[in-house]
Each structure stands twice: as structure tokens, then as C-alpha cells.
Backbone bond lengths (Angstrom), bond angles and torsions (degrees), N, CA, C in turn:
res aa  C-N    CA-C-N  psi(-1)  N-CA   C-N-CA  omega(-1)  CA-C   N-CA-C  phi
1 X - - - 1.456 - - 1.523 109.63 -
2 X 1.319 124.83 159.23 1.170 125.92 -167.07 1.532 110.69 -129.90
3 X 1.079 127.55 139.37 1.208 131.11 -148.43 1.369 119.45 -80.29
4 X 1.612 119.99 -33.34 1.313 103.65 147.59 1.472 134.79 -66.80
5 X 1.372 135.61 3.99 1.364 146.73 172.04 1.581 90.18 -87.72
6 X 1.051 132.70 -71.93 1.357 140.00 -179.07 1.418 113.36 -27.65
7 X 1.694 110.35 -72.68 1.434 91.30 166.76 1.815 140.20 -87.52
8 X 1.629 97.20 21.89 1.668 103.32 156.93 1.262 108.28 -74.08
9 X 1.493 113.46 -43.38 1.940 104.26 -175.83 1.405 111.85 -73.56
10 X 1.379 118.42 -51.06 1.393 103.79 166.77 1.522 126.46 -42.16
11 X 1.054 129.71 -42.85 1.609 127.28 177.29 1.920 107.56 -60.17
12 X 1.536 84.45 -62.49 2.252 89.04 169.99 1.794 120.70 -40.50
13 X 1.491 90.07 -39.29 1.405 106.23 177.36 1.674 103.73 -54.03
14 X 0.981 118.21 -62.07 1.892 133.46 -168.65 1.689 113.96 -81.53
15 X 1.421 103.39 -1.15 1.335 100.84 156.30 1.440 117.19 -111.09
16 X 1.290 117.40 -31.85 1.756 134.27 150.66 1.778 86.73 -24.53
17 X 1.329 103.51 -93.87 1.583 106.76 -164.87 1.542 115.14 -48.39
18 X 1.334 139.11 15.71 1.394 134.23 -178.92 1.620 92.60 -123.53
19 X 1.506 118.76 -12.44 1.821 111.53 -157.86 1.869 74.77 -99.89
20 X 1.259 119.11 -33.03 1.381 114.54 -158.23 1.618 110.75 -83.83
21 X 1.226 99.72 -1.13 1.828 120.18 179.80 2.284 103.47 77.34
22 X 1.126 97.16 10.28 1.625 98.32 -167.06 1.701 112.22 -95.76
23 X 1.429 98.69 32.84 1.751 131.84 -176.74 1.106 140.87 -178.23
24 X 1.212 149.36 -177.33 1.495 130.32 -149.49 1.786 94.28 175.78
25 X 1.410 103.26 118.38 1.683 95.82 160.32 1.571 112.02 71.60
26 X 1.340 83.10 -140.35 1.442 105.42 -174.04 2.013 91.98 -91.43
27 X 0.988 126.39 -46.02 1.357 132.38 -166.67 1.318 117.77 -27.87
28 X 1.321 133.94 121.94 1.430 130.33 155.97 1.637 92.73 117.42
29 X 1.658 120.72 177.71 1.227 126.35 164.05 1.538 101.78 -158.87
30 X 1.571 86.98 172.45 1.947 92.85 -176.88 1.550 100.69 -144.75
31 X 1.674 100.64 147.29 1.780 93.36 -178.82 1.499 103.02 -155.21
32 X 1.449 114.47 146.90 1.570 110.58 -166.47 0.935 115.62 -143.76
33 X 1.373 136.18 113.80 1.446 147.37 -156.24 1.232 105.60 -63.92
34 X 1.328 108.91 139.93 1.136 127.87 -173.95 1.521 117.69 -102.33
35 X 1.423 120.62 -59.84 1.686 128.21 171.40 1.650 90.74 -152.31
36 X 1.208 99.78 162.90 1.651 113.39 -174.58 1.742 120.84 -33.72
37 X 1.660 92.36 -25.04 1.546 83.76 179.50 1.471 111.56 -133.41
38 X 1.551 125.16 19.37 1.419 149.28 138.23 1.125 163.58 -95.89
39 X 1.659 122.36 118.07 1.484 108.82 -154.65 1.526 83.38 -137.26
40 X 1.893 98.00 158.21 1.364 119.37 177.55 1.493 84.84 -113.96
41 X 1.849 114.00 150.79 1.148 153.94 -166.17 0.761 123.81 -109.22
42 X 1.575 162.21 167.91 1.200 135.65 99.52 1.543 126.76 -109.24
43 X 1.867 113.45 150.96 1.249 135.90 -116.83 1.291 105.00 -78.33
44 X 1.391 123.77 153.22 1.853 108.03 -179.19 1.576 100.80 -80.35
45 X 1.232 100.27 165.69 1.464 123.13 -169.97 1.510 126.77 41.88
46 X 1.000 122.24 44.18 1.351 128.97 -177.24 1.271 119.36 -122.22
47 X 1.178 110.85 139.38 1.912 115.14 -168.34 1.739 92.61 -80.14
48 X 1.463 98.48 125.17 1.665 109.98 164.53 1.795 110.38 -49.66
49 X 0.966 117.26 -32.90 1.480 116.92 -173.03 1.000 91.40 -81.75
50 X 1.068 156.52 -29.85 1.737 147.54 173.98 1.240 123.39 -86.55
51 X 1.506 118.09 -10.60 1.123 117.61 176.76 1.415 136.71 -51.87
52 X 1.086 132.60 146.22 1.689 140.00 -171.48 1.459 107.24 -103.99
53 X 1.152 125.84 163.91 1.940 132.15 146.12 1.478 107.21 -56.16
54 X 1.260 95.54 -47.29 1.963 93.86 -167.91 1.079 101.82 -66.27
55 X 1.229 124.28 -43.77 1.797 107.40 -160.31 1.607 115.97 -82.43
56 X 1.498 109.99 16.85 1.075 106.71 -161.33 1.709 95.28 -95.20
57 X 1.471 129.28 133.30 1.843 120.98 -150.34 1.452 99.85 -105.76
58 X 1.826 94.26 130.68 1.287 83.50 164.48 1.786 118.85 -103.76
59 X 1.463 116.17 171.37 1.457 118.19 -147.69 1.429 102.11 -154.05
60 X 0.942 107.96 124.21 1.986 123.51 177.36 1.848 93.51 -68.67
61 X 1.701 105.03 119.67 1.437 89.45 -172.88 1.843 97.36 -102.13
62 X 1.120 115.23 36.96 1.551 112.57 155.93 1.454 126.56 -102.72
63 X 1.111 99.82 -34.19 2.057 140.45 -156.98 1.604 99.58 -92.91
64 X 1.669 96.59 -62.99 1.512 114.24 -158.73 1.638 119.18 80.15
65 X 1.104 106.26 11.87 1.896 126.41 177.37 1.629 89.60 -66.28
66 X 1.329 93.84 109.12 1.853 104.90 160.83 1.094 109.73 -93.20
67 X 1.816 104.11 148.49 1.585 123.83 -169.06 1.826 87.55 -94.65
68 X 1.249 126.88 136.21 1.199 129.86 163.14 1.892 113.71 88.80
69 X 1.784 104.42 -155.23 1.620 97.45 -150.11 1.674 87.92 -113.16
70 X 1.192 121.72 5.47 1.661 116.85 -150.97 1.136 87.33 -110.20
71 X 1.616 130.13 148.66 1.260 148.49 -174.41 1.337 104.00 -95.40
72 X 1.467 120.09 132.23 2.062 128.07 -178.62 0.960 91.35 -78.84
73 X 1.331 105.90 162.05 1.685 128.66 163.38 1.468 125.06 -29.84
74 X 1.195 128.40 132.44 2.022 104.40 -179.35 1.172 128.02 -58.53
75 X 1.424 105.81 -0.89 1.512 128.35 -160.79 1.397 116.66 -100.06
76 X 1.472 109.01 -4.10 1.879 113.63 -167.21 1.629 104.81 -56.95
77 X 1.367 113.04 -37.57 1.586 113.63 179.62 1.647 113.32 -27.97
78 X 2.142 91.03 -63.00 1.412 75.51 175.27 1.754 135.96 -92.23
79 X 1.013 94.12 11.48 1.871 94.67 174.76 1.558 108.75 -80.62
80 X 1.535 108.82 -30.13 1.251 106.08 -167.75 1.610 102.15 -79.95
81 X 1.526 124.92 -10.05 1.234 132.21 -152.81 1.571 82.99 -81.67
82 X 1.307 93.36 -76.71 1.774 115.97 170.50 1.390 116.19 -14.94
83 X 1.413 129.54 -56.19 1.251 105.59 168.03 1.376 127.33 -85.52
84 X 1.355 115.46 -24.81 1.768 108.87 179.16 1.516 92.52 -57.81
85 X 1.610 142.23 -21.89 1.304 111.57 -144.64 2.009 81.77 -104.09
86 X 1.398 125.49 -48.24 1.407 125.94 173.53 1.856 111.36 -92.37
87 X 1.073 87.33 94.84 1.468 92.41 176.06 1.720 127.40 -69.86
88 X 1.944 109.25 -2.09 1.255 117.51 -163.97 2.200 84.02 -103.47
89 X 1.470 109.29 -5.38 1.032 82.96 179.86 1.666 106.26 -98.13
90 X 1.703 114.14 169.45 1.588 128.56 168.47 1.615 117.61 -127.29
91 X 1.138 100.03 27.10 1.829 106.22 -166.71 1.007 112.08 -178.25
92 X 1.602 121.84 135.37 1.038 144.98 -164.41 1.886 125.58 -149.72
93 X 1.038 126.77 98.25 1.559 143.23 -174.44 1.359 102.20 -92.11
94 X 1.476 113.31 120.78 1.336 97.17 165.37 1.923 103.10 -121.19
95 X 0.919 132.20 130.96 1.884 138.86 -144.63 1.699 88.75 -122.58
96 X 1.461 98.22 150.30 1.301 112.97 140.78 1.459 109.61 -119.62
97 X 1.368 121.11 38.70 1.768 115.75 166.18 1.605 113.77 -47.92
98 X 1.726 98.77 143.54 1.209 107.62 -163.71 1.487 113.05 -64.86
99 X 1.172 122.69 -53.74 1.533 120.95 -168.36 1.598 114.98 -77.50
100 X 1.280 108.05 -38.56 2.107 106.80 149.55 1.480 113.07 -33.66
101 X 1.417 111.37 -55.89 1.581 100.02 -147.85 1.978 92.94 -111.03
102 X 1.437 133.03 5.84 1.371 120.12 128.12 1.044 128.11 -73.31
103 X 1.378 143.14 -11.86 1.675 144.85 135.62 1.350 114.12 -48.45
104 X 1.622 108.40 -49.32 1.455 95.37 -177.86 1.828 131.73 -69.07
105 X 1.785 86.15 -23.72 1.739 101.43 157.78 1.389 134.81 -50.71
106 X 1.399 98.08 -14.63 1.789 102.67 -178.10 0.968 89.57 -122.07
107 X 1.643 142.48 42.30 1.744 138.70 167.30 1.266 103.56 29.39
108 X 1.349 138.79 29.60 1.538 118.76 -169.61 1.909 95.70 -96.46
109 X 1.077 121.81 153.20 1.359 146.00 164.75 1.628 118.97 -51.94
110 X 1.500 131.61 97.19 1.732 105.93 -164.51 1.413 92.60 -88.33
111 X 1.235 121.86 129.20 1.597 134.99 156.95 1.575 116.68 -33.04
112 X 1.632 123.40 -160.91 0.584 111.35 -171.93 2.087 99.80 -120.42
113 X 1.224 117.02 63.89 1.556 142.60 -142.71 1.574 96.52 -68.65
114 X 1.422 117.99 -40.43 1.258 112.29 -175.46 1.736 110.58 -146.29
115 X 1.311 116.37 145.12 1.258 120.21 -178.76 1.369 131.28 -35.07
116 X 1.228 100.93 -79.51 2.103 106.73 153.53 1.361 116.32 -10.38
117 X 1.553 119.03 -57.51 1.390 127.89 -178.99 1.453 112.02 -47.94
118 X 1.545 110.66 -56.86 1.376 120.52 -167.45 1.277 103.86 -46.97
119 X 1.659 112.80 -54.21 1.639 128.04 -121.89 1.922 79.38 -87.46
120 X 1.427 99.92 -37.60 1.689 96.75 -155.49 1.758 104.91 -90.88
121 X 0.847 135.20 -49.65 1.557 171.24 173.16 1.103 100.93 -61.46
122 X 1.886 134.91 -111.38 1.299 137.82 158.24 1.203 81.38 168.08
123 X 1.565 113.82 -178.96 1.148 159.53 -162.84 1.660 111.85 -33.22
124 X 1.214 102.79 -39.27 1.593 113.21 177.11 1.356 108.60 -164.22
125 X 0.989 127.15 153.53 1.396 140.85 176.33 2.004 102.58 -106.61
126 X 1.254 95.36 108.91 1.484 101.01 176.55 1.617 117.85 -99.67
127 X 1.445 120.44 -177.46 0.951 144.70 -176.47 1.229 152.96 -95.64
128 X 1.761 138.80 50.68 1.273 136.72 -114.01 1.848 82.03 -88.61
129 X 1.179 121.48 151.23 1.955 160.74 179.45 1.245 73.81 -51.93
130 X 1.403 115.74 138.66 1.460 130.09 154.43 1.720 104.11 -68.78
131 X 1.912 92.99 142.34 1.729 98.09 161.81 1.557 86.26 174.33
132 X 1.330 91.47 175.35 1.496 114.34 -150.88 1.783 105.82 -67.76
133 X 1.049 88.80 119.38 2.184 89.58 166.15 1.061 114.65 -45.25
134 X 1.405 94.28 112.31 1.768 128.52 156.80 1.317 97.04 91.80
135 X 1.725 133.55 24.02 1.259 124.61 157.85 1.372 126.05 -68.78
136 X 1.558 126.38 162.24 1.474 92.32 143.87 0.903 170.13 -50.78
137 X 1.411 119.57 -29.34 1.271 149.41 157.32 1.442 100.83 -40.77
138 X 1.451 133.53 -66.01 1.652 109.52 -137.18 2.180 75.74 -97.69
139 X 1.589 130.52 3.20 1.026 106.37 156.14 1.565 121.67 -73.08
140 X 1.284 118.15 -19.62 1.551 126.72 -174.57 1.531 90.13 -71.17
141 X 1.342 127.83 -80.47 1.183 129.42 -179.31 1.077 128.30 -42.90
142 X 1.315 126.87 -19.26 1.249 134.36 166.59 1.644 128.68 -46.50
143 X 1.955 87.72 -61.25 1.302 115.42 177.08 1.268 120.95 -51.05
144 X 1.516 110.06 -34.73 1.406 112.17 -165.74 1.146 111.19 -93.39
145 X 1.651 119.71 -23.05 1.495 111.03 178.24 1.965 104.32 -82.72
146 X 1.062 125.15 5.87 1.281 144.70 164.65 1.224 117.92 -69.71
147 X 1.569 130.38 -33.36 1.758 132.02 -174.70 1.568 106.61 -68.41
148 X 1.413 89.43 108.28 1.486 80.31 159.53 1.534 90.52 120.25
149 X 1.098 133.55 -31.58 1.670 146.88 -127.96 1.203 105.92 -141.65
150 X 1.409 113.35 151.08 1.585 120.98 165.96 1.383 106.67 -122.52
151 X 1.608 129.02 17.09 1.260 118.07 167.00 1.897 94.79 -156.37
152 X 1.667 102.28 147.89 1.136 95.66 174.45 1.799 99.90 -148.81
153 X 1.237 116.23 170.38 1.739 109.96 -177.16 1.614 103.31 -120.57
154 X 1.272 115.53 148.48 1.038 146.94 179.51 1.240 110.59 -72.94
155 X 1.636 132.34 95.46 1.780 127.17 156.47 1.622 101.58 -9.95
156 X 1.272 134.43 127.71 1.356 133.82 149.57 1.829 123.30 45.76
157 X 1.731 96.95 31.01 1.256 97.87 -164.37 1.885 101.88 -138.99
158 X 1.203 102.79 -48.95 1.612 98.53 -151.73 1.433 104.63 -167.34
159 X 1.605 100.88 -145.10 1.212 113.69 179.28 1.529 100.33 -165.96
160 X 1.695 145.01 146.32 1.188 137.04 156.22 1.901 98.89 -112.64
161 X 1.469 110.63 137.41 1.396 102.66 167.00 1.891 84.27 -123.07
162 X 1.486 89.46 -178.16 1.449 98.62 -172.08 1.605 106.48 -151.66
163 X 1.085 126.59 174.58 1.411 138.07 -159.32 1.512 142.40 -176.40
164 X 1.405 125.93 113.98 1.208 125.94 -179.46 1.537 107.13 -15.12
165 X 1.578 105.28 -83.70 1.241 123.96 165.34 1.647 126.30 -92.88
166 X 1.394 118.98 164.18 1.766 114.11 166.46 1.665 95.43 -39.43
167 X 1.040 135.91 -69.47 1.386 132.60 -139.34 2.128 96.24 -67.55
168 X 0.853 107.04 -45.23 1.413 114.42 -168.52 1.634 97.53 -65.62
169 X 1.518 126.58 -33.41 1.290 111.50 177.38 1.561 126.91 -96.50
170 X 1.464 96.01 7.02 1.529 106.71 -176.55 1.343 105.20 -83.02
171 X 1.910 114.30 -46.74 1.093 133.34 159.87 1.780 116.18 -35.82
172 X 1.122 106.14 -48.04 1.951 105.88 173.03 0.669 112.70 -69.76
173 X 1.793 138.26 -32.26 1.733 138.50 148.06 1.518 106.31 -5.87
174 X 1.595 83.42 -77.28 1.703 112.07 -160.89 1.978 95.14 -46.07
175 X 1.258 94.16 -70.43 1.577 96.56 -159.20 1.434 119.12 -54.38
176 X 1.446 102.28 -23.41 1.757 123.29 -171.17 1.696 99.45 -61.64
177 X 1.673 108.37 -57.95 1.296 133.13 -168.71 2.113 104.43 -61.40
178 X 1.376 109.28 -46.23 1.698 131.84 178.90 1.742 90.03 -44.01
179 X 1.624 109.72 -76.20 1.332 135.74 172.47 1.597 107.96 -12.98
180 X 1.371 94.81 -95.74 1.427 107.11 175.84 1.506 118.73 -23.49
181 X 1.055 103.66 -49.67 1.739 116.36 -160.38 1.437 88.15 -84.77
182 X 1.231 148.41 -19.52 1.195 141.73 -168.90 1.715 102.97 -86.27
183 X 1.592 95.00 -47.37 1.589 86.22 -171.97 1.544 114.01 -96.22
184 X 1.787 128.52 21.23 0.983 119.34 154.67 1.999 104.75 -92.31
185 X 1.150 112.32 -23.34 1.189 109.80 171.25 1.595 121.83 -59.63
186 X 1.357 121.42 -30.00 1.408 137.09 -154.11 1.578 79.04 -97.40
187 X 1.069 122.23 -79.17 1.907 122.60 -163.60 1.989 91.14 -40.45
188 X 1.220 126.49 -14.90 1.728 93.56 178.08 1.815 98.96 -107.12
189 X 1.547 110.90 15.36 1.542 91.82 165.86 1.301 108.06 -121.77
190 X 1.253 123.87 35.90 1.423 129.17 177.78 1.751 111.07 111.96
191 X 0.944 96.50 13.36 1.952 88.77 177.42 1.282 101.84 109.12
192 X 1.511 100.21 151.41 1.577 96.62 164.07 1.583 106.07 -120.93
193 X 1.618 89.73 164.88 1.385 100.35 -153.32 1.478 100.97 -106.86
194 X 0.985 118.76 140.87 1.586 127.39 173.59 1.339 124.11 -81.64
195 X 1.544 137.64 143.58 0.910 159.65 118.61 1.968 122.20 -26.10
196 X 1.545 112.82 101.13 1.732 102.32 -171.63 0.950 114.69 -23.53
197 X 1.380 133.85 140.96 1.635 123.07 173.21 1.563 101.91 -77.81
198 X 0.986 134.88 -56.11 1.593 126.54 166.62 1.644 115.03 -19.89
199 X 1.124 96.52 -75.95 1.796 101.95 176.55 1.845 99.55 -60.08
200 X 1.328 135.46 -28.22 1.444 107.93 154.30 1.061 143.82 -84.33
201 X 1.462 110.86 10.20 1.627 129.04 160.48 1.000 119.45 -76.56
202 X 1.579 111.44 -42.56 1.480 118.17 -168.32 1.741 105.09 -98.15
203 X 1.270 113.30 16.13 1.703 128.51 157.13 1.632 109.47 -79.31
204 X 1.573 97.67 -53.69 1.344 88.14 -172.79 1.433 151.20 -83.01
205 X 1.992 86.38 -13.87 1.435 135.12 134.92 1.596 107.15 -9.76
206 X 1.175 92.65 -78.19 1.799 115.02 -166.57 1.530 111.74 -52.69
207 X 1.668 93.88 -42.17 1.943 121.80 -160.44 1.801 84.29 -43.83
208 X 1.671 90.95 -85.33 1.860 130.31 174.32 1.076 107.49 -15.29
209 X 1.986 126.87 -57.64 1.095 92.91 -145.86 1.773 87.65 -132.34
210 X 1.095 111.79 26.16 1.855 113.61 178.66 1.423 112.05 -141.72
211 X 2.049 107.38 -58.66 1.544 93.73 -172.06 1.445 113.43 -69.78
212 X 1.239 126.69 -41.41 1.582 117.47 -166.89 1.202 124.96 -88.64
213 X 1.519 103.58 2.87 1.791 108.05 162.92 1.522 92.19 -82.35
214 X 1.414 129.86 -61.28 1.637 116.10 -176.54 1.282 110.12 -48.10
215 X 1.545 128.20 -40.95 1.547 115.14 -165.55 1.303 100.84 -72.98
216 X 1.917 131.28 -25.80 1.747 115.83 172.15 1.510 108.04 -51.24
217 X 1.598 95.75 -43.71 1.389 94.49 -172.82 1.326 129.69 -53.95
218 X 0.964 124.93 -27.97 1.710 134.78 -154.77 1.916 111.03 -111.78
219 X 1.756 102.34 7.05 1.683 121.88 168.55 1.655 106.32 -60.09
């Protein structure tokens, strides 16, 4: 991929997430690997609706040596963490969507509430330790509520989903955000009910490593 293509989708990407209501402002960032040791960014403090291709930064994700004059997201620590640690991923969303990150306000754990979730997401959507943006800490915690998972929520903060490709993690947006809203809806009609976690492992099993290589296939 080539780096001005890279940061056209990243920018489309961050207005996608403001048309889809799954962002706000300046809030949140997005970043998409480029080659094993390159990723495009996008810039801190900048309104997604204003956003450009150019300003979108690119960044050595070993080094952290930025190409150019524009400052990355405060957040590159953890995107760059994210891929040295999953190397099968190329994309990374990090959201303050509303019904993700009022779940993530009550640290509670979302089950596995609806199918989609399992198949795309996995087994549960966990909970990384509250701590300060772009510390180490909530990158340690990050990571770990990440095993296993392509989306996880932020203590009192957010949400990160993640993705083969941009398209596959925009999609965990969607389902992350569906999720959420499902199981604050379900706790006011008596609880929500889970799906085996076994049989939602072995959903996502299937997702990873059968349905969405056939669904590239079948474009």
C-alpha cells in the first residue's frame, strides 16, 4: 500500500465515523498500517469534518519518528503497541461511541448478548483498568483486554476495536456500539442473557479463520 492511498482511507475512515454518529469533534483517532514498520495516523486535535489526506501523519511504528510538521494523535503509543503486539492486525479505531463507553463507565464485562458480537468481536468484550490517556498503564491494559478479541472498552474512557483491514474494524465499531446498546437495553428487561461462551469461541473461530476469508473471496 502506498502512503498517500493510506492516508485517503484513513481520513474517509474519520468522516465515515462522524456520518455514522460513532464520533464527535476532535474525539477518538484512527491508524492503518502501512508495511511492518509503518503506520498512517490521524492528527491530534483536529475536527474529523475538516480533515485532509495530507494532514493525516505518518509515523515509524517502532521508533515513533514522524514524517513531517503535524503532531499524531496522543494516542500513537497505543496503536503502535497494538501492532508490534498482533501482527495479523492493520487497523485500529479508537471511539468514544456512546453506548460502548456508558458500558465502559460501569467497568462491567459485555457477555456474549448477541451473535454478530461473538462471530465478529469474540467471546466477550472485556474491560481494560482505568488510567490516564496515552499512559502506560491503560497501554498495558489495553493489550490484555485485547487477547483473544478484536474489540475491547476503555474503564471510563472509550472503546478500541481493531481489524484485519480499515473495513473489518469499522465494522467492530458498528457491532461493538449494536452490543453495547443491546446489553444496556436487556439489564432493564430482566438481564441479559448469554450465548455459551464455548459455542462463542468457536463462532469466532469460524468468523477468523473461514467466513471472512470466503466473504473476501466472493467481492
Amino acid at each position: 500500500m502506498e502512503i498517500q492511498e493510506a492516508k485517503q482511507m484513513v481520513c474517509e475512515a474519520g468522516k465515515r465515523l462522524l456520518a455514522e454518529g460513532l464520533a464527535a469533534g476532535t474525539w477518538g483517532n484512527i491508524s492503518l498500517r502501512v508495511d511492518p514498520e509503518t503506520m498512517v495516523i490521524t492528527p491530534s486535535g483536529r475536527d474529523y469534518e475538516d480533515l485532509k489526506p495530507e494532514e493525516m501523519v505518518e509515523v515509524n511504528i517502532l521508533t515513533h519518528e514522524i514524517k513531517g510538521n503535524i503532531k499524531p494523535s496522543n494516542e500513537l503509543g497505543m496503536h503502535s503497541a497494538i501492532y508490534r503486539d498482533r501482527k495479523e492486525i492493520n487497523a485500529v479505531i479508537h471511539t468514544h461511541q456512546q453506548c460502548a463507553s456508558t458500558v465502559a463507565a460501569t467497568r462491567r464485562e459485555v457477555p456474549p448478548v448477541l451473535d454478530d458480537m461473538a462471530q465478529l468481536i469474540g467471546p466477550t468484550v472485556r474491560v481494560a483498568d482505568y488510567a490516564r490517556s496515552s499512559s502506560k498503564k491503560i497501554i498495558r491494559g489495553t493489550l490484555k483486554a485485547l487477547k483473544g478479541r478484536l474489540a475491547a472498552l476503555l474503564a471510563n474512557h472509550g472503546a478500541v476495536c481493531i481489524g484485519r483491514d480499515l473495513d473489518e474494524a469499522f465494522v467492530v465499531s458498528q457491532v461493538l456500539e449494536k452490543a453495547c446498546r443491546t446489553f444496556i437495553e436487556a439489564e432493564f428487561l430482566g438481564g441479559a442473557k448469554s450465548i455459551n461462551k464455548v459455542e462463542a469461541y468457536l463462532m469466532h473461530q469460524y468468523y477468523l479463520n473461514k467466513y471472512s476469508k470466503q466473504k473476501k473471496g466472493n467481492r
